[in-house]
ZAMARGU-4260 file (C-alpha; in steps of 0.2 Angstrom, whole numbers, plus 5000, padded with zeros to 4 digits):
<rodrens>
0) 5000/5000/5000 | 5006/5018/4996 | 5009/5032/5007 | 4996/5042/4998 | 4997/5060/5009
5) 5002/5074/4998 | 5013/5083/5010 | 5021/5065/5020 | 5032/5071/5034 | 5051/5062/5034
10) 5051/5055/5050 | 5069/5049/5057 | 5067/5032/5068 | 5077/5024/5078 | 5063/5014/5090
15) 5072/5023/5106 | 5058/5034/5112 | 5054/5032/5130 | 5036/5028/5136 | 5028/5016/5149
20) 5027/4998/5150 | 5012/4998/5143 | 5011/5014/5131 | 4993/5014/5121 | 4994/5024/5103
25) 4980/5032/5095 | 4977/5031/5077 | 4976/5045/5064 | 4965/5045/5050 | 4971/5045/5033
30) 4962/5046/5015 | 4969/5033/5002 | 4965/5049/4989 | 4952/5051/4978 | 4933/5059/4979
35) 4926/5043/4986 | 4942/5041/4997 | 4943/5024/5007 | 4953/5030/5025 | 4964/5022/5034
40) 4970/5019/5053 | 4988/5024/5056 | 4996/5022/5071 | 5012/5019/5066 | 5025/5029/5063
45) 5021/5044/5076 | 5027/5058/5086 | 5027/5044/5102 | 5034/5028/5093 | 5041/5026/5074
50) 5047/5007/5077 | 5039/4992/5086 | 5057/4980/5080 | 5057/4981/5062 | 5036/4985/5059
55) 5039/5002/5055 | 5019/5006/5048 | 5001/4999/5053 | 4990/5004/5042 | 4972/4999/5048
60) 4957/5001/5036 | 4938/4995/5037 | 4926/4986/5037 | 4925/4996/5023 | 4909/4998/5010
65) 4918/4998/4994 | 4899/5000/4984 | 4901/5018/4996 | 4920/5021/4994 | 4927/5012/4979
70) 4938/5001/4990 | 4956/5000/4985 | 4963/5007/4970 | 4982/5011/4973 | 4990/5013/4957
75) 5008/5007/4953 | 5022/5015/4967 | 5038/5011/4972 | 5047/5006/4988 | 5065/5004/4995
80) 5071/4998/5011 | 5056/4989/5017 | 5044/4973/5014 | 5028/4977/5017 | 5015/4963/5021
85) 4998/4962/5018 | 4984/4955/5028 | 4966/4954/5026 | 4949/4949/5038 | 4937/4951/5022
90) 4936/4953/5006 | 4951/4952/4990 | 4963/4962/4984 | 4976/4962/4968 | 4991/4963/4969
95) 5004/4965/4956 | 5022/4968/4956 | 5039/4973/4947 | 5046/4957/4952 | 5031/4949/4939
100) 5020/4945/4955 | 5001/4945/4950 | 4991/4937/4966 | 4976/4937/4974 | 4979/4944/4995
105) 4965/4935/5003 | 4959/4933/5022 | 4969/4925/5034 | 4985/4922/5021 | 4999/4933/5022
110) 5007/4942/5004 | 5026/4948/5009 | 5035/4956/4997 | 5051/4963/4998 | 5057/4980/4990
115) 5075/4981/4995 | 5083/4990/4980 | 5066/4996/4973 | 5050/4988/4968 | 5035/4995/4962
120) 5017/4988/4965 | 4999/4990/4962 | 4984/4986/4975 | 4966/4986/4967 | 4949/4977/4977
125) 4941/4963/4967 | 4928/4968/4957 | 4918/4954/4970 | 4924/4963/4987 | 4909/4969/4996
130) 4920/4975/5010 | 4937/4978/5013 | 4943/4976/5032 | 4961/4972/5033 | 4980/4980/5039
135) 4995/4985/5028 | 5010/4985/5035 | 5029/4989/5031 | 5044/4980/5041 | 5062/4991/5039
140) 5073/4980/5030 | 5092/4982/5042 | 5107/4989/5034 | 5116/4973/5029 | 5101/4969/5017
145) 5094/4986/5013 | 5099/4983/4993 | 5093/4967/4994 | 5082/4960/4977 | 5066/4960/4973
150) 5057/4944/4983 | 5035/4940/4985 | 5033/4927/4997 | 5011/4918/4999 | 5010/4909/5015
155) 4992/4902/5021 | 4994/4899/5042 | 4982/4886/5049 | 4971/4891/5064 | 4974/4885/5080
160) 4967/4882/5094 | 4972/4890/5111 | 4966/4890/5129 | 4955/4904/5129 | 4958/4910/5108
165) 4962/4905/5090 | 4980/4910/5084 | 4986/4912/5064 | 5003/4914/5067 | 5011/4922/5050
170) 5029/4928/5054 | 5039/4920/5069 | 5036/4907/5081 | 5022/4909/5096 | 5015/4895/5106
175) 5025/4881/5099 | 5017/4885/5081 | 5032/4892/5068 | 5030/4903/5052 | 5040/4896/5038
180) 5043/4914/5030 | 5059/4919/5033 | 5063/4937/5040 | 5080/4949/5040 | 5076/4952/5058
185) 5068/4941/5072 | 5050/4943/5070 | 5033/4940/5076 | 5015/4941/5067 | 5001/4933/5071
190) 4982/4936/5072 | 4975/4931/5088 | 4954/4930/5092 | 4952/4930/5111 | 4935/4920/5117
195) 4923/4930/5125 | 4928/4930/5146 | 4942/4922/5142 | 4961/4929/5146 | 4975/4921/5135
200) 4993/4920/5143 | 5007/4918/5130 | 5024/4916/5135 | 5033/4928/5123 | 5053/4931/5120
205) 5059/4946/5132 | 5072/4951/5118 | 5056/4957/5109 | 5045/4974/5112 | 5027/4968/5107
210) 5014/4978/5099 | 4993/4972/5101 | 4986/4981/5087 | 4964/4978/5090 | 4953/4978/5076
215) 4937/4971/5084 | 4931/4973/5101 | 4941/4979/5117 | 4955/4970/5128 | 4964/4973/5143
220) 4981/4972/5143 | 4992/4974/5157 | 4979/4981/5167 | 4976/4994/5152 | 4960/4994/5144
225) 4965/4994/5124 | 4950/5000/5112 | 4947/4994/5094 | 4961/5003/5082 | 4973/5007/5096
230) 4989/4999/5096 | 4998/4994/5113 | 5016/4994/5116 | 5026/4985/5127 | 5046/4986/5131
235) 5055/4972/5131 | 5058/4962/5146 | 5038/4953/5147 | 5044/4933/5146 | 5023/4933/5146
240) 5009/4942/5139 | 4993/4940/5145 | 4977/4947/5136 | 4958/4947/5144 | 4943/4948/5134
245) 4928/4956/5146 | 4914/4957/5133 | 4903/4946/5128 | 4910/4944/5108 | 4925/4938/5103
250) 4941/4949/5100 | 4953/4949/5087 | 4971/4957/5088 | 4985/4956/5079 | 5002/4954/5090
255) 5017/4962/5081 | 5034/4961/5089 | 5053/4960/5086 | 5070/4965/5094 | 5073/4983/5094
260) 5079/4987/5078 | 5094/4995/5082 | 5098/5009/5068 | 5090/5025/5063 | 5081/5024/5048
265) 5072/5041/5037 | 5053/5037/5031 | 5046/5049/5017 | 5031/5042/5006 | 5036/5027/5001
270) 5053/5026/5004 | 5065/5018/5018 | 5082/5026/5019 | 5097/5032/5029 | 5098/5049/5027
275) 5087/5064/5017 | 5100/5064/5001 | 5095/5045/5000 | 5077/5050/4999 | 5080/5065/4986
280) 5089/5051/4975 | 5076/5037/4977 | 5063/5050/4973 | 5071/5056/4957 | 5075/5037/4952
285) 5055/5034/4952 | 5048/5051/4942 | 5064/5054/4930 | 5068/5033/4924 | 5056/5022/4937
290) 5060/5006/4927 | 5078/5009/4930 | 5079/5005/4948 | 5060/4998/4952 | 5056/4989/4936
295) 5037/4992/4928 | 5020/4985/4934 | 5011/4973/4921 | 4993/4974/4920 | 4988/4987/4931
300) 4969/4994/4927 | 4962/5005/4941 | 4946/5011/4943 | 4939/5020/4928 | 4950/5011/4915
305) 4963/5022/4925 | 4983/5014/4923 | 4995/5029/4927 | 5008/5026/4940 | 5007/5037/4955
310) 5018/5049/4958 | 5026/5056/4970 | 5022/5072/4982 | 5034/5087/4982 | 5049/5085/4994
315) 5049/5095/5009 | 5058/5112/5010 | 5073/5107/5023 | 5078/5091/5031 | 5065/5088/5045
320) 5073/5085/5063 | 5073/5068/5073 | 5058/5065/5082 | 5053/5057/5101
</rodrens>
């Protein structure tokens, strides 16, 4: 998914901001573009946190009435630095890629595709998708493997039980069960529905700081009540994460995690980098010879017939300043 503000902030992260144990971050909204614009959840990066280990963007979006909004139309765009995985709760979306990647990103499997050196990608709804309900998200790529190739990897996590919930665990290793997609940093993703009354205990790595992104209903965590679209961080040093469910529906969250990432990184639009020049050049790259350094999107047919690439947003006047 693009970075589709027209005045995107650069943002240099580093994922040492201070905060509590438990730190709750509130999303912002943010239009996808258009007339009929489908929005989105952002809670990460912000002026309180910009890293969660490597997940460095949640986006969060629906349910979404695409006969209402026109669901998702993102146009081919590029990306360095990064891999960004995709994860739906219902509908479809298309997905199709500079690395010749044209798939269907479905509920409950996850889509990871890695930019490194530059890809560029398009995202369109099904023409069947009633409603779009999902999270996009973007995991910083370290330094050693920042240039690394073009890559699309599908996998389709069973669903298992739990005392208390139902885990899909698609990046990483939690309760015994082990994601087969390999990551350049230690990882975890997975998609948890906690039973109605029920309080879920996991014994989680205390190298990692976790993240409890909740889409439906409210949890407490910690003692801290977490509401549906806030994200909930915790520092590393929890060898066990407990999650209570007091209502009388289920819950679903999905926990992120990951060792602290370690190095400052500079977000603008789409673009992962190490410093603001970096940022001016991948830029340039994408509106002067895109197929140079992120190759060309096959296919692509919008909405209206549309199939121009998107472009990106003027660069800011000065080099923004670190934030947190």
């Amino acid at each position: 998914m693009s970075n589709t503000e027209t005045a995107p902030d650069e943002v240099l992260c580093d994922g040492t901001e201070p905060g509590p144990v438990v730190e709750i971050l509130t999303p912002r909204e943010v239009p996808l573009g258009g007339p009929r614009a489908m929005t989105v959840r952002r809670t990460l990066p912000q002026r309180s946190r910009s890293l969660i280990g490597a997940w460095c963007f949640v986006d969060h979006y629906g349910p979404d009435d695409v006969a209402a909004t026109g669901g998702m139309d993102v146009p081919p765009h590029p990306h360095t630095g990064l891999a960004t995985a995709s994860w739906l709760f219902t509908g479809e979306v298309e997905h199709r890629d500079s690395h010749g990647v044209h798939a269907i990103v479905r509920p409950g499997e996850l889509n990871l595709m890695t930019g490194g050196h530059g890809v560029c990608h398009s995202e369109v709804s099904t023409p069947g998708t009633a409603t779009l309900h999902g999270v996009q998200l973007w995991l910083a790529l370290p330094d050693a493997h920042r240039d690394t190739p073009r890559a699309f990897e599908h996998h389709a996590p069973d669903a298992v039980d739990l005392v208390g919930a139902t885990a899909r665990v698609f990046l990483g290793e939690l309760a015994g069960i082990v994601s087969p997609v390999e990551t350049f940093t230690p990882l975890l993703g997975a998609e948890l529905i906690v039973e109605p009354h029920a309080t879920l205990a996991l014994d989680v790595d205390p190298a990692f700081e976790h993240g409890v992104l909740v889409d439906t209903g409210e949890v407490r965590l910690g003692g801290e009540a977490v509401a549906a679209a806030e994200l909930a961080y915790l520092a590393p040093g929890r060898e066990r994460l407990e999650l209570a469910n007091p209502a009388d529906v289920p819950a679903r969250v999905l926990l992120l995690g990951g060792t602290p990432f370690g190095e400052q990184i500079v977000m603008w639009w789409n673009f992962v980098a190490r410093s603001h020049d970096e940022v001016v050049a991948f830029r340039a790259a994408w509106e002067d010879d895109p197929e140079e350094r992120y190759g060309r999107v096959v296919g692509y047919v919008g909405r209206d017939g549309a199939t121009a690439r998107l472009h990106a947003p003027a660069l800011p006047n000065a080099v923004i300043k670190p934030r947190g």
